[in-house]
C-alpha positions in Angstrom: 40.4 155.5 86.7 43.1 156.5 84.9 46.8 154.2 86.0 48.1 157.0 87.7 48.9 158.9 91.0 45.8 161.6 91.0 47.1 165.2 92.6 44.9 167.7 94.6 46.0 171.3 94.5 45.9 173.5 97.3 46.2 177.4 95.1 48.6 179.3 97.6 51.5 180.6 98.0 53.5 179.0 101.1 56.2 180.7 103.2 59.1 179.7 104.7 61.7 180.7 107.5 64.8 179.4 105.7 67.4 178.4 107.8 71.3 177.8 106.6 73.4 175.8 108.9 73.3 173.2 111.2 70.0 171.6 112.7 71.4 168.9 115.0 71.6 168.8 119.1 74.8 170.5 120.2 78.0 167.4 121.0 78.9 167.1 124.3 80.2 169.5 127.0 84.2 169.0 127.4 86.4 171.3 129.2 89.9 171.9 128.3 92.2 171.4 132.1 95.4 172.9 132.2 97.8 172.9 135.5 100.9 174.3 135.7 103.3 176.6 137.9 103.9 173.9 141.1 105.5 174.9 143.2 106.9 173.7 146.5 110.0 173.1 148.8 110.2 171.1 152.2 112.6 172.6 154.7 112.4 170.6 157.7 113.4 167.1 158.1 111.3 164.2 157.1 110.6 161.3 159.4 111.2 157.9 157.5 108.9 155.0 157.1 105.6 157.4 157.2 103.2 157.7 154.6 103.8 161.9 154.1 102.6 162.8 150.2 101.1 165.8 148.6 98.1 165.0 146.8 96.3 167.1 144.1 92.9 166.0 142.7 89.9 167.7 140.5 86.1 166.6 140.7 83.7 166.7 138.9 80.1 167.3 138.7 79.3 163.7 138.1 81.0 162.7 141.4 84.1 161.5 139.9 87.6 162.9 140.2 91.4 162.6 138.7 94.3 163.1 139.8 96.5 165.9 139.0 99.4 165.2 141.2 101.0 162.9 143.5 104.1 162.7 145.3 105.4 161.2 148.5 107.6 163.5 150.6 111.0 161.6 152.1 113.1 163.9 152.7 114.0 167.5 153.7 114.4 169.7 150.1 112.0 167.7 148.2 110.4 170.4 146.2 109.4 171.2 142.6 109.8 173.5 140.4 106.9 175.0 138.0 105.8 171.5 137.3 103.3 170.8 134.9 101.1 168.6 133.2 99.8 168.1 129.7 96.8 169.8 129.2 93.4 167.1 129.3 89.7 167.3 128.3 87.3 166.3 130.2 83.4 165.1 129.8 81.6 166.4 133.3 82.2 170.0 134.6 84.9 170.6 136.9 83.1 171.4 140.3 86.4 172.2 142.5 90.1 171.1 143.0 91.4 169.9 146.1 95.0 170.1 147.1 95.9 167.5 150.5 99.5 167.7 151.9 100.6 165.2 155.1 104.6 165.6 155.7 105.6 164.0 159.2 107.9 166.1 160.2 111.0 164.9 163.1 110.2 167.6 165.3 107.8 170.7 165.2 104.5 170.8 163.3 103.4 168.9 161.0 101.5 169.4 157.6 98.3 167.5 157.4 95.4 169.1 155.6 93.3 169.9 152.8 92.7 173.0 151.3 89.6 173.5 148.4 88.8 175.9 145.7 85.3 175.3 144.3 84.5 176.5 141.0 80.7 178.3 140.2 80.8 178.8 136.8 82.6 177.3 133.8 85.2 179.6 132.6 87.9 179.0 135.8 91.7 180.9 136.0 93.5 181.6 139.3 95.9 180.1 141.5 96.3 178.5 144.4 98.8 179.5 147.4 98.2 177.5 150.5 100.7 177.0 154.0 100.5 173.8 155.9 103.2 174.3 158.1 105.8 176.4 158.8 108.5 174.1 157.7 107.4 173.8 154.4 106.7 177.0 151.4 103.4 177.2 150.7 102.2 175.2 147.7 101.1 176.8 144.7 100.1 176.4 141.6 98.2 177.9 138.9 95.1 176.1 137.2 92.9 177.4 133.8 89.9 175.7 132.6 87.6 176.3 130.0 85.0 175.1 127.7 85.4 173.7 124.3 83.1 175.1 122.2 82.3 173.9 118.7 80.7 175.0 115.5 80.0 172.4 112.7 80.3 173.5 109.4 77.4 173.5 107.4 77.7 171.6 103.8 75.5 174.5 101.8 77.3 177.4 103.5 75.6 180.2 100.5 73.3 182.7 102.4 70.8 185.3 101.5 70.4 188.5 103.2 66.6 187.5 104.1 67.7 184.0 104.9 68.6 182.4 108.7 72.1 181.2 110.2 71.1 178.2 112.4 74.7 177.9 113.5 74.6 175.5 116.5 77.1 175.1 118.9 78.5 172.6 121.4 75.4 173.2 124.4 74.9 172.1 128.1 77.4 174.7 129.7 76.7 176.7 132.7 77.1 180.0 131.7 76.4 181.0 128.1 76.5 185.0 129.2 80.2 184.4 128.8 80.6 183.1 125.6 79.9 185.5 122.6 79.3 185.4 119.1 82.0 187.1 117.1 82.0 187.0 112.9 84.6 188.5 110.6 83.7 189.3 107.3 86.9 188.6 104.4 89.8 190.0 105.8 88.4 192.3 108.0 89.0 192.2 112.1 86.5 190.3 114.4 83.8 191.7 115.4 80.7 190.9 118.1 77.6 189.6 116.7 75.5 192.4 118.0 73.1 190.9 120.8 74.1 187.1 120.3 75.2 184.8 123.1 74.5 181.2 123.8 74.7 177.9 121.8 72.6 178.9 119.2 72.6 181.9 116.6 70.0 182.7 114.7 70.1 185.7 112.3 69.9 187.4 109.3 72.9 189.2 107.7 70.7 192.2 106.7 70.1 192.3 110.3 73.8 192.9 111.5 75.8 193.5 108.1 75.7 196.3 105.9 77.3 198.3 102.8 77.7 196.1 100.2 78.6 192.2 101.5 77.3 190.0 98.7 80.0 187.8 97.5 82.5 187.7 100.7 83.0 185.2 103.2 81.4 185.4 106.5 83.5 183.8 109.4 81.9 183.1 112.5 83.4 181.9 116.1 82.5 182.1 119.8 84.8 184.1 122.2 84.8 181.4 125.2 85.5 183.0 128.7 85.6 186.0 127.5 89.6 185.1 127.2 91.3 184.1 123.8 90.1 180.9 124.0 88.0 180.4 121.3 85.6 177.7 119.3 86.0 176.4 116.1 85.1 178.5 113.0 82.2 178.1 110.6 82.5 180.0 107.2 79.3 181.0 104.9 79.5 182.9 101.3 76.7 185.6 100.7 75.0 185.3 97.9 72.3 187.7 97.0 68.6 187.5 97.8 67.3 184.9 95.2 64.9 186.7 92.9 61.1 187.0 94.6 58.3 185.1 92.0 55.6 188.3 91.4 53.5 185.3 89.9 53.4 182.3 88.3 51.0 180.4 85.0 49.9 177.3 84.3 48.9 175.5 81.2 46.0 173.2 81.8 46.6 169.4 80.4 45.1 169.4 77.0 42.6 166.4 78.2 42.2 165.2 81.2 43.7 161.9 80.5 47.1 163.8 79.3 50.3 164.8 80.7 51.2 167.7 79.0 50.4 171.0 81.4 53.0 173.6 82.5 54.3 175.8 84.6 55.9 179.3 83.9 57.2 181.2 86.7 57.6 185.0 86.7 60.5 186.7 88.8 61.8 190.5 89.4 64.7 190.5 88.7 67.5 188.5 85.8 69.8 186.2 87.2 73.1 188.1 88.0 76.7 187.4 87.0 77.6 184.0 88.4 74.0 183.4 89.9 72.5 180.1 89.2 69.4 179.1 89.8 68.4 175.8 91.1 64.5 174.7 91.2 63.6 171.9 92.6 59.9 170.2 91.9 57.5 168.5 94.2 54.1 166.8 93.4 51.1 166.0 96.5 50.2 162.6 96.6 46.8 162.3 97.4 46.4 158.8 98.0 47.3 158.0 101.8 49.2 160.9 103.3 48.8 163.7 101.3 52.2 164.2 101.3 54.8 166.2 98.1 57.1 163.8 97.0 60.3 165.0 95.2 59.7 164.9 91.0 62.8 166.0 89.5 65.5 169.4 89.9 65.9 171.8 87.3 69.1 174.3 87.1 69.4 177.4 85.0 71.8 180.4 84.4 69.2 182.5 82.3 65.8 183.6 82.4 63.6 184.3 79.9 62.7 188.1 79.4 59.9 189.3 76.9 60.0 193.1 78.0 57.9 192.6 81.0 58.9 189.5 83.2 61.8 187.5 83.8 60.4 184.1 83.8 61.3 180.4 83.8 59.2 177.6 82.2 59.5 173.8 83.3 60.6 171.8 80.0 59.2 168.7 80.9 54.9 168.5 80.5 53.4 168.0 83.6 49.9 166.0 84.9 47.3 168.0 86.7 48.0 168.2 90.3 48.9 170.1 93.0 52.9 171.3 93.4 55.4 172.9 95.1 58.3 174.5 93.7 61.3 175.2 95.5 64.2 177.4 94.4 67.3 179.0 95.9 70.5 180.5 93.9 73.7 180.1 94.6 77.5 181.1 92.6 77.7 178.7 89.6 81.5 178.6 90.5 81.1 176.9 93.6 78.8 173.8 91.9 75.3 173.0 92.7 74.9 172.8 96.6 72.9 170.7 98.9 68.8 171.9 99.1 68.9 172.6 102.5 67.6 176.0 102.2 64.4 177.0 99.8 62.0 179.8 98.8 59.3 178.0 98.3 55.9 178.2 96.5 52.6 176.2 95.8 51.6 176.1 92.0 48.6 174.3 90.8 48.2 172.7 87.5 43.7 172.4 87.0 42.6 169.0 85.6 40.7 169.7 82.0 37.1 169.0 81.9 36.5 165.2 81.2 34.3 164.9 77.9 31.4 162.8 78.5 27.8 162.7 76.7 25.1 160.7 76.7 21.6 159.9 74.8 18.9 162.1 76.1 16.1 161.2 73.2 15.6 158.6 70.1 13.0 157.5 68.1 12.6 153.8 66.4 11.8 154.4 62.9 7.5 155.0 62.3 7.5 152.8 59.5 8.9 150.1 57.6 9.5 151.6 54.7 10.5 155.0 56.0 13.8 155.4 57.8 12.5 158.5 60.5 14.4 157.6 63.4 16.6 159.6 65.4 19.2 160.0 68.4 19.8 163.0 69.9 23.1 163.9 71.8 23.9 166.0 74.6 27.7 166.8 75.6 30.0 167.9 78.1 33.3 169.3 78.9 35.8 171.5 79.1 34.4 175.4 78.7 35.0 177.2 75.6 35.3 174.0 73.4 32.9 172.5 70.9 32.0 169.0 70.2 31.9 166.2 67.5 30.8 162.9 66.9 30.8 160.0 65.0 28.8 157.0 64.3 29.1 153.5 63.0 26.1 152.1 61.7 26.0 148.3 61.7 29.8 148.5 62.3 30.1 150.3 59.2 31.8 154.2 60.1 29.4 157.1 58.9 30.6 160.1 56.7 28.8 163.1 56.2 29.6 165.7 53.4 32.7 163.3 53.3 33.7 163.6 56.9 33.5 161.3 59.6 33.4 163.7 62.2 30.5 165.9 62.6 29.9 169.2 64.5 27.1 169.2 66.8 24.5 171.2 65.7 24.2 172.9 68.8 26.6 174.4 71.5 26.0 171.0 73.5 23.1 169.3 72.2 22.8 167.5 68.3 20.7 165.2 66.5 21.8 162.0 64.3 18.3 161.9 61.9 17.1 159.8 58.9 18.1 156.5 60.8 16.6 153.3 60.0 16.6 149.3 61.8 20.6 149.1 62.5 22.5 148.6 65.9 24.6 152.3 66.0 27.9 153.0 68.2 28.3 156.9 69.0 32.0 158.7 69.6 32.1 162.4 70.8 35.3 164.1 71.1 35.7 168.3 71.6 37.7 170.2 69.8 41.3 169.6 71.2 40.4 166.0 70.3 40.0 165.0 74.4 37.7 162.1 73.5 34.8 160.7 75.5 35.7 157.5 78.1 
């Protein structure tokens, strides 16, 4: 057993849905709250010593609630005047805001209610005009909330035409129908990401772009509410389709105790202007899991061309085993991005024949004075190769014609004759010089 990791090879080619962008569960819902425009004035007098207040609150779906406003009434002409607060986010969905007003008035009705407007759906504008009594304006006030949505930016933001945004977004909001996926490519306007809506958008940009779009930003955002209010922007660069492999080579090990194979891979097309190729290598461990392990990464600006096919060969030898190559290209001006997106293929490297041989017939010598004995030798190993051997007698190395090494007489099969009363060690190697173990 040779000292290392032994690889199985699985001959096929694998394919992949490559995905570019963001993998992780959406953050958590928040809602942007905004009230503004209050409005009020008491006109009557105001008894003294009495608890009279206005009270404005919003709850949530988690059974909480803050307040948005509080004030105790004294005296006749308290009042304001488009009051506002700062705008808040919030971690549970706004379910409804409740506005309460008590004003103990020194003679006629009082005020002593509260009035409700429930919200169904996330994205919430209005306003609120309520009378509690006639010696008071009405209270009103204007209220928008909405949903923030956002978009993480992926690290390796180059895509492929044939390749997948996976562009999460911020998820758990009631109503996704009112949120729509807009993108903008370079300097162009925004436009809507035909039949996309939700948190999640997966497509291809040969599915929605076309014309020529390869080296230009691609902006994407979500229109929330249908209203200006928008999420945060994600930005990819499109690069072109990374060349297909039409087929690929190997170079078996020269023995099978060696680590000297290879790997050419043949593509369609050169690499363009600015196009870099990066190639990552994986090897299958077959003891325990079965699983590829990551070897080494290659990069290169340039492939080979010898009139038929644009190729690329490893330049490191290589055991036997079974691989997977992975590969992507991206602008060589933008550096060497992360490998979260790969065109992938399984490549395997065959194990040479191991050379072994053994004794199938000898003869002692017939008599003592004659030296008639004889060993004969049959071989095995890789196909197409022939065989040698060797032979010490007493410890003493054998030549023949001057050589050591001596071509079977056969395809597999020879015969070591004319031997006489001595203890003989036999070596067979093939012709690659792979050696017998």
């Amino acid at each position: 057993m040779r000292g290392k990791v032994r690889l199985n090879i699985k001959a096929l080619i694998v394919i992949f849905l490559c995905f570019k962008g963001v993998l992780s569960l959406g953050a958590q819902a928040s809602y942007r709250i905004e009230f503004f425009n209050l409005n009020y004035r008491i006109n009557k007098g105001v008894k003294n010593r009495t608890s009279s207040n206005i009270n404005i609150e919003i709850h949530y779906a988690n059974g909480t609630k803050r307040n948005l406003y509080y004030r105790p009434i004294r005296n006749r002409g308290d009042n304001e005047n488009n009051f506002k607060i700062t705008p808040f986010i919030a971690y549970s969905r706004p379910v409804k805001i409740t506005c309460f007003a008590f004003v103990n008035f020194r003679t006629g009705t009082d005020a002593n209610g509260t009035k409700t407007v429930n919200f169904s759906n996330d994205c919430v504008e209005g306003s609120f005009d309520e009378g509690y009594s006639p010696r008071m304006t009405h209270i009103r006030f204007s209220y928008r909330i909405y949903p923030i949505i956002k978009l993480t930016q992926p690290t390796d933001n180059n895509i492929a035409p044939n390749q997948y945004f996976n562009t999460r977004a911020t998820s758990g909001f009631l109503a996704p129908t009112y949120r729509k996926w807009e993108y903008k490519l370079g300097n162009g306007a925004w436009k809507y990401v035909p039949n996309a809506s939700g948190s999640v958008l997966i497509k291809r940009p040969q599915d929605f772009l076309s014309g020529n779009y390869i080296g230009q930003y691609i902006r994407f955002r979500i229109k929330t509410c249908n209203t200006n209010y928008n999420s945060t922007i994600v930005s990819y660069y499109l690069i072109d389709n990374p060349p297909p492999i039409i087929s690929h080579s190997v170079t078996k090990t020269r023995c099978n105790y060696t680590s000297d194979g290879g790997i050419t891979l043949n593509f369609q097309r050169p690499l363009r202007t600015n196009e870099k190729m990066l190639i990552a290598l994986y090897f299958e461990n077959t003891v325990g899991s079965n699983s590829f392990y990551f070897y080494k990464s290659f990069s290169t600006t340039n492939l080979s061309y010898d009139g038929t096919n644009y190729s690329y060969t490893f330049p490191e030898n290589l055991d036997a085993g079974n691989y997977q190559v992975k590969y992507q290209t991206v602008n060589r001006n933008l550096g060497e991005e992360n490998w979260t997106s790969l065109t992938a293929r399984n490549v395997k490297i065959n194990e040479t024949a191991q050379v072994n041989f053994n004794i199938t017939k000898r003869s002692d010598k017939t008599c003592f004075v004659r030296d008639d004995g004889y060993i004969e030798i049959n071989a095995n190993g890789e196909k197409g190769r022939t065989f040698f051997y060797q032979y010490l007698k007493g410890g003493v190395l054998q030549t023949i014609a001057g050589q050591s090494w001596i071509p079977f007489s056969n395809p597999n099969t020879t015969r070591i004759s004319g031997l006489g009363e001595y203890t003989y060690r036999i070596q067979v190697r093939d012709s690659n010089n792979c050696y017998a173990r």
